[in-house]
C-alpha positions in Angstrom: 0.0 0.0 0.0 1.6 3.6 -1.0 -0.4 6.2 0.7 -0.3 9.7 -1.4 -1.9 12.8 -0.7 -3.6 14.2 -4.3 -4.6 17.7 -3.9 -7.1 18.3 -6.8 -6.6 21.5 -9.6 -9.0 23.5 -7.7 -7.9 26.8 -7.8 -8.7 29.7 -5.2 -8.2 33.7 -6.1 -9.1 36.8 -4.5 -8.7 40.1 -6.1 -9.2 42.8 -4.0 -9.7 46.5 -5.2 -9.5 49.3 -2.2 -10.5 52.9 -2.8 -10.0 55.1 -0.2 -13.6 56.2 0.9 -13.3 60.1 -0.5 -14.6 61.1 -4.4 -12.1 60.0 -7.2 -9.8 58.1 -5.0 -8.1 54.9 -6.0 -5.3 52.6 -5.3 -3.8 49.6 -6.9 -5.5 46.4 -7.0 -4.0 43.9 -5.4 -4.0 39.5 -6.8 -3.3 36.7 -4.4 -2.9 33.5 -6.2 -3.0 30.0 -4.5 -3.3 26.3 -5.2 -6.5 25.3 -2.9 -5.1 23.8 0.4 -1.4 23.9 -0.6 2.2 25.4 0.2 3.5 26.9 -2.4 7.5 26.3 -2.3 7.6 25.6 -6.4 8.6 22.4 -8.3 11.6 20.7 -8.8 13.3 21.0 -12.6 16.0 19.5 -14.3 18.2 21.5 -16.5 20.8 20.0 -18.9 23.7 21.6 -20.7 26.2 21.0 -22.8 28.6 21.7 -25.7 27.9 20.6 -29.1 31.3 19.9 -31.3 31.1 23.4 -32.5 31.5 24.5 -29.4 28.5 26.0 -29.2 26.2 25.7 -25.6 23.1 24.3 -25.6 20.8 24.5 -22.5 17.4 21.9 -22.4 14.9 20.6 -20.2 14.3 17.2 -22.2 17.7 15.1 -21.7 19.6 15.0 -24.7 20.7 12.1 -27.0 24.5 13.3 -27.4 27.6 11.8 -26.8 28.7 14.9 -25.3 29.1 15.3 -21.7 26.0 16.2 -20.3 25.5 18.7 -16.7 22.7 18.8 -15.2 21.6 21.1 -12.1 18.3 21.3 -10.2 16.3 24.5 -10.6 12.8 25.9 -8.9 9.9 27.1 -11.5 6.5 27.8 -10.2 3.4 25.5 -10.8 1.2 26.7 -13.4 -2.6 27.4 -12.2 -5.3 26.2 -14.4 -6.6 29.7 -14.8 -4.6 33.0 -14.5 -6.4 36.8 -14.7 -5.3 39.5 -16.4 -6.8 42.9 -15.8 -6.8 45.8 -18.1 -8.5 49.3 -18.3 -9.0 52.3 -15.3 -9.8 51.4 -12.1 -13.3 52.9 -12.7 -13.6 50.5 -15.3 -11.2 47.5 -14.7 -11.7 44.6 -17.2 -11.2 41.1 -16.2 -9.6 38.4 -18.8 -9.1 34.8 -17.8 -7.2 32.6 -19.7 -7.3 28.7 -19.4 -3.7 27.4 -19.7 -5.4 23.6 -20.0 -6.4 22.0 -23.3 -10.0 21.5 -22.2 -12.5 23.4 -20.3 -12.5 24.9 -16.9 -15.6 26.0 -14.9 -15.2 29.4 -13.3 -17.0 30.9 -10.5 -16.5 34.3 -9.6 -18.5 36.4 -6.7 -17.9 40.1 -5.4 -16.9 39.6 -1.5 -17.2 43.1 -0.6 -19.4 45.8 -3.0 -19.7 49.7 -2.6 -20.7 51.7 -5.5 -19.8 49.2 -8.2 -21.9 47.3 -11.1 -20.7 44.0 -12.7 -21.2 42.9 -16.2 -22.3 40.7 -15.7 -23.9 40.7 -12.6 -21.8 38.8 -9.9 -22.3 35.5 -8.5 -21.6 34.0 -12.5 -20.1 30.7 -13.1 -18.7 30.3 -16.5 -16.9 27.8 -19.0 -14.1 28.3 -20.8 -13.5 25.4 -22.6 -10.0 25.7 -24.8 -6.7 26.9 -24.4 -7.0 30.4 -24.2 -8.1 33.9 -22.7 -11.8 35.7 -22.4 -13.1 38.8 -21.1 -15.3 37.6 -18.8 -15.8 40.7 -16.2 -16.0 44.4 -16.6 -16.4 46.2 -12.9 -17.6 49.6 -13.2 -17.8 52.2 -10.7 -21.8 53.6 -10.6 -21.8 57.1 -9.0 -18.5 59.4 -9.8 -19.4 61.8 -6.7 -18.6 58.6 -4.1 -15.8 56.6 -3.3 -15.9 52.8 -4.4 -14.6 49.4 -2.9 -14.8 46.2 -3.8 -13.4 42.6 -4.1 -13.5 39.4 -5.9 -13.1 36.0 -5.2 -13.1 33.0 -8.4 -12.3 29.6 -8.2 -11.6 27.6 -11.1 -12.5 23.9 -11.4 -11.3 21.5 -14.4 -14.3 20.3 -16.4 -17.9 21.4 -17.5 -20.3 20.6 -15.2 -23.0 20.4 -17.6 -21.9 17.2 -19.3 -23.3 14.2 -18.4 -21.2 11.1 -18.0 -21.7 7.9 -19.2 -21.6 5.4 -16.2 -21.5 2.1 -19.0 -18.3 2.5 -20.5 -15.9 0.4 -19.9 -11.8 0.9 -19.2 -9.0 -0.6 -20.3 -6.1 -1.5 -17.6 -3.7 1.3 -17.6 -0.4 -1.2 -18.5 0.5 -3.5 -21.2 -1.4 -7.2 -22.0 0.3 -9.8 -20.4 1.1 -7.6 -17.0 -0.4 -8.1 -14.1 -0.3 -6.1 -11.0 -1.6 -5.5 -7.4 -4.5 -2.8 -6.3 -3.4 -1.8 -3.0 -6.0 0.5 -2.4 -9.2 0.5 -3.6 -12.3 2.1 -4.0 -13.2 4.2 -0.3 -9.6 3.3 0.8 -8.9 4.6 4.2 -6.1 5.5 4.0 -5.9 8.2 1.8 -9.1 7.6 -0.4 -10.9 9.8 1.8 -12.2 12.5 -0.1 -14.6 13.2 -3.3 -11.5 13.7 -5.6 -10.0 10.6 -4.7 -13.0 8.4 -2.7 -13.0 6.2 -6.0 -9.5 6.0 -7.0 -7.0 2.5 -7.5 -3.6 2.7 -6.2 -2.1 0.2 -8.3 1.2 -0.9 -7.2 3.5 -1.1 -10.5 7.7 -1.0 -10.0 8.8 2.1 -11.6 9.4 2.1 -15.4 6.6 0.3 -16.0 4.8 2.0 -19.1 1.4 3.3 -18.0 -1.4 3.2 -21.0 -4.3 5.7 -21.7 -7.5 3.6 -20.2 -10.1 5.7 -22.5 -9.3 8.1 -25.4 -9.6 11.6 -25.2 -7.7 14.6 -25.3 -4.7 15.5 -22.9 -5.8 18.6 -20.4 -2.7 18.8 -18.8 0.6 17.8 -18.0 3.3 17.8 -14.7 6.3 16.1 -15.4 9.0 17.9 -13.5 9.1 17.2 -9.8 11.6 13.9 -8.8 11.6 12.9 -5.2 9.0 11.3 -2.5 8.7 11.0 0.9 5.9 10.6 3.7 6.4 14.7 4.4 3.1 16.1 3.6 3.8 19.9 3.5 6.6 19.4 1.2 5.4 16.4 -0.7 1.4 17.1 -1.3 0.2 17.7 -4.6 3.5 17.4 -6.3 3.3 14.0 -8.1 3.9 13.8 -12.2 0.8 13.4 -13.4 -1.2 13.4 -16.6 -4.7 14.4 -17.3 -7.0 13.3 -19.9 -10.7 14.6 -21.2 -12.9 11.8 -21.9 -15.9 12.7 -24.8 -18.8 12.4 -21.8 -17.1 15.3 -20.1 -15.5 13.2 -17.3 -11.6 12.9 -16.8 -8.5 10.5 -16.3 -6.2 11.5 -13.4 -2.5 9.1 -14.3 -0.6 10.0 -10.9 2.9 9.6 -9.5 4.1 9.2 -12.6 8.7 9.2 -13.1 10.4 12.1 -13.8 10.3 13.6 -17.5 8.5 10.0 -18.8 5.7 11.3 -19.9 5.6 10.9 -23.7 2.0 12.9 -24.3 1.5 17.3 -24.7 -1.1 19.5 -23.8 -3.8 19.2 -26.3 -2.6 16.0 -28.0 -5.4 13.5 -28.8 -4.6 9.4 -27.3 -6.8 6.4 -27.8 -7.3 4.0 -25.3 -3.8 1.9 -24.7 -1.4 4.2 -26.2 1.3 5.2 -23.8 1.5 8.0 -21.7 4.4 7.5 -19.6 6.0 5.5 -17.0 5.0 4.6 -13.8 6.7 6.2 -10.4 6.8 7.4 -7.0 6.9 11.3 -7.0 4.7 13.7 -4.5 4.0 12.3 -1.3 4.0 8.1 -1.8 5.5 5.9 0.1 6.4 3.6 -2.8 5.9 3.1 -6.4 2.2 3.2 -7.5 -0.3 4.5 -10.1 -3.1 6.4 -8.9 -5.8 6.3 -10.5 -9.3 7.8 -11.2 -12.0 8.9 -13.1 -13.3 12.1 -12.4 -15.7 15.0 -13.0 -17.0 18.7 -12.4 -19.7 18.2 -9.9 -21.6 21.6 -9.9 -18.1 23.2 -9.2 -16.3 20.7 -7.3 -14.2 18.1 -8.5 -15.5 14.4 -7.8 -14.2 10.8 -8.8 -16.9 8.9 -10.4 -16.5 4.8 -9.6 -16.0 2.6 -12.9 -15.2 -0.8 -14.2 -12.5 -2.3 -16.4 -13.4 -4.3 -19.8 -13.4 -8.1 -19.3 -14.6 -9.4 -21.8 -18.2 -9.7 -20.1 -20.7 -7.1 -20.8 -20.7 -5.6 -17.5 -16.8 -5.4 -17.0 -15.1 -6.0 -13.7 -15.6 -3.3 -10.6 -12.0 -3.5 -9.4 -11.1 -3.8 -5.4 -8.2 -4.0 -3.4 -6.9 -6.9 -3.3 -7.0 -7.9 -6.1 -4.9 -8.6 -8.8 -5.4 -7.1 -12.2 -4.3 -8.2 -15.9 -5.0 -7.0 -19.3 -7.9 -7.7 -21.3 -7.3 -7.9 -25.0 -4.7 -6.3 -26.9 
């Protein structure tokens, strides 16, 4: 059994903009960004450089194929949220622009937290989809009467998927590894010990030794990618939410979540389209594990939450197989 801790893409903003209280006053607004729930200390990244027979200095994040001698050197970069805001215009009339840095939609809720002598357009609470790659103007914030001073802040969260679509609980999954494997669910469905949550209440841990090539289990289009961090360990505030992982947008609107996966092997890009058993990557133990695993789970936009959704793998029968810790699972098919 490998506990993990999987802290979901939900992502937390407030925006607040003070005016002082006295006619055509204002001040800077000010943007705290946060991952829901987590520290923010950065990822891990792997830099390589070396000196091609020219002489010439080449610096890469992929590891090259050269028969040069290769350095390498650990730097910091800052995770990417699913959603990032740009703002643009006077602070009488401050547009909002969201832009979706996943290949696949995002729900996103926004709601004034404090209001004096401002109009939204449109009016606030909204919840809206943005479902590509991309920025929108989504909010204009206008200040109603020019003879009195104006406050006012905003909170959004952001949550992958559209909660309008409407899964289909029939289909059937493929095994995420290779026919002929066969390997071990340590934790199942409603695991207690970190299967605790909605994001993660019906997810596998499948224990696979690391290297092992991890397969798409449904087609779809990759939403997003994190490849960079190497290292694990039982330390929750340094190890949460950090585990390579892969992403994938299923056609009935739910989602694949490939976790834990080995430093720089995942083979797929943002926005590239997989059909069920191509690879992805390679199986690992990043983020906070206590031994090589996939996790695993099929999830979806619950009216602005993210939930994991149970499912069964193909068998050959028409109802498929409900998997369980315990037990041991193998390929069906090709």
């Amino acid at each position: 059994l490998a506990p993990e801790n999987l802290r979901g893409p939900v992502h937390n903003v407030e925006m607040t903009g003070m005016r002082k209280p006295v006619a055509r006053m204002s001040a800077a607004l000010l943007v705290a960004a946060s991952l829901a729930a987590a520290p923010a200390p950065g990822w891990a990244k792997r830099i390589y450089s070396y000196r091609d027979e020219n002489g010439v200095l080449h610096f890469t994040d992929k590891k090259p194929n050269t028969e040069a001698e290769v350095a390498e050197r650990v730097v910091r970069v800052e995770e990417e949220p699913p959603v990032s805001v740009r703002e643009e215009g006077p602070p009488e009339d401050r547009r909002y622009y969201f832009f979706n840095h996943w290949h696949g939609p995002v729900e996103v809720a926004i709601e004034f937290t404090e209001a004096e002598n401002v109009a939204s357009e449109p009016p606030l609470p909204t919840r809206f989809v943005i479902h590509e790659f991309g920025e929108q103007h989504l909010l204009t914030v206008r200040r109603e009467s020019e003879v009195l001073g104006f406050r006012y802040a905003l909170r959004f969260s952001a949550v992958p998927g559209d909660s309008r679509a409407e899964p289909d609980p029939d289909h059937l999954y493929r095994v995420p590894f290779r026919a002929g494997e066969r390997f071990f669910i340590g934790q199942g469905f409603g695991g207690e010990t970190t299967h605790t949550d909605e994001q993660s209440h019906y997810a596998l841990d499948i224990s696979m030794p690391e290297g092992s090539s991890v397969l798409a289990a449904r087609g779809g289009q990759v939403m997003n990618v994190e490849a960079d961090f190497f290292g694990a360990g039982m330390n929750l505030e340094r190890f949460g939410g950090r585990a390579n992982q892969v992403r994938i947008l299923h056609e009935d609107g739910t989602m694949a979540l490939y976790a834990h996966l080995q430093l720089e092997s995942v083979v797929v890009r943002p926005g590239q389209r997989v059909v069920a058993g191509e690879v992805l990557g390679r199986s690992g133990n990043t983020g906070y594990s206590s031994g090589p695993h996939l996790h695993f789970a099929i999830q979806r936009n619950a009216g602005g939450k993210l939930v994991s959704l149970p499912f069964r793998f193909a068998d050959g029968t028409a109802a498929g197989r409900a998997p369980e810790a315990g037990q041991w699972l193998e390929a069906f098919g090709r």
